[in-house]
C-alpha positions as CSV (number, residue, x, y, z in Angstrom):
1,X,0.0,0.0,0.0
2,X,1.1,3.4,-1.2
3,X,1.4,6.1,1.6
4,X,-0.5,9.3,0.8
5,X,0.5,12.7,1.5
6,X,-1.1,15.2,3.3
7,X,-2.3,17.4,0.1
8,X,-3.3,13.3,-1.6
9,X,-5.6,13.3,1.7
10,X,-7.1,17.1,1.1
11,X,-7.4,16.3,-2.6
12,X,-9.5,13.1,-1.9
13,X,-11.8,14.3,0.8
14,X,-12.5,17.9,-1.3
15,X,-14.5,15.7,-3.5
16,X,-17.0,15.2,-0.3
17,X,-19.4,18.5,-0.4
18,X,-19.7,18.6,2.8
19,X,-15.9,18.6,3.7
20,X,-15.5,21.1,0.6
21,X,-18.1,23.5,2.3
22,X,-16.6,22.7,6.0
23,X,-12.8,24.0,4.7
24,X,-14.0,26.9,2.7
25,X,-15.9,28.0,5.3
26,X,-12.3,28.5,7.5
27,X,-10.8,30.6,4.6
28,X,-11.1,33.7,6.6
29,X,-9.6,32.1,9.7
30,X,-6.7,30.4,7.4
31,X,-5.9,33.7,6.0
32,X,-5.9,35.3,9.3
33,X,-3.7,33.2,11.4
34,X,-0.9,32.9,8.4
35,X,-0.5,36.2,8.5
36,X,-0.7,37.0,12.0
37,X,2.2,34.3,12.7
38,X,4.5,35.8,9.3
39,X,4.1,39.4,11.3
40,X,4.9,38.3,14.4
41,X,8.1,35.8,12.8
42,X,9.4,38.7,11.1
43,X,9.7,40.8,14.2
44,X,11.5,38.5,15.9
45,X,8.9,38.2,18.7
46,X,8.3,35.2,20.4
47,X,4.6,34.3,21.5
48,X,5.7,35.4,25.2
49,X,6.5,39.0,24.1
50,X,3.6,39.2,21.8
51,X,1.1,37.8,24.7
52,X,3.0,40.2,26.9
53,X,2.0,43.1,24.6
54,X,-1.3,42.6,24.4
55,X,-1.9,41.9,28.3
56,X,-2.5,38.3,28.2
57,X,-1.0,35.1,28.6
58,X,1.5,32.7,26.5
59,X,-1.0,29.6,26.4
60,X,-3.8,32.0,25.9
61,X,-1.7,33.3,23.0
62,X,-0.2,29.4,21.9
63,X,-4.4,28.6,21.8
64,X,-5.3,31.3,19.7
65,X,-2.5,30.5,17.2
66,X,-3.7,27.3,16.8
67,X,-6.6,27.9,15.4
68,X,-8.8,30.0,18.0
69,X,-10.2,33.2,16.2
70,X,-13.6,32.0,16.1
71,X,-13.9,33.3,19.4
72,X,-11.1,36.3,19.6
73,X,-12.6,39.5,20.4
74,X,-12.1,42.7,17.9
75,X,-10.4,44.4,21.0
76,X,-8.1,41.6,21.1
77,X,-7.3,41.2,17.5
78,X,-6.7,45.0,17.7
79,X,-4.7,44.4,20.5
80,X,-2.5,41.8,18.2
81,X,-2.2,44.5,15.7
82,X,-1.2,47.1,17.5
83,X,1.6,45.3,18.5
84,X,2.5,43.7,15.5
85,X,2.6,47.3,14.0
86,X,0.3,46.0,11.3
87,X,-3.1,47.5,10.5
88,X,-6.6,45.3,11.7
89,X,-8.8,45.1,8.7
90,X,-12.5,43.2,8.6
91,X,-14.9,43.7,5.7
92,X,-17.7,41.5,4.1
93,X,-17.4,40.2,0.9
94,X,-20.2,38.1,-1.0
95,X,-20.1,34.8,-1.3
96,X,-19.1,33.4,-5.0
């Protein structure tokens, strides 16, 4: 038996509607996170200076990296950007 890679695995299950729907639906959040994490690699910061910045705690911070926007507050994300020196911005699009 072959093994599969990761992106073999996405591939397969993006067939599935319901998966399709499921992963496009975390676009936002995908986009969100990459870039918060590039910002805060290219200053140099580590998570504990960031979470330090923004008045909260490292596994707060380590939590919210991993995928826990859905329930980050616009204060907070503020907050992140602030310190990041990088510029919060939230529209609505339509749906295509």
């Amino acid at each position: 038996m072959k093994a599969r890679t990761l992106q073999d695995y996405k591939a397969q299950q993006m067939k599935k509607p319901g998966f399709k729907k499921a992963w496009h639906e975390l676009d936002a959040e995908f986009e969100l996170l990459e870039s918060m994490l590039k910002l805060r690699e290219q200053s140099g910061m580590t998570q504990q200076t960031l979470a330090e910045k923004i008045g909260t705690k490292q596994p707060a911070l380590s939590r919210l990296e991993r995928g826990g926007f859905k329930n980050a507050s616009m204060e907070t994300l503020s907050k992140i950007a602030d310190a990041l020196d990088a510029r919060l911005v939230v529209r609505l699009e339509p749906k295509h």
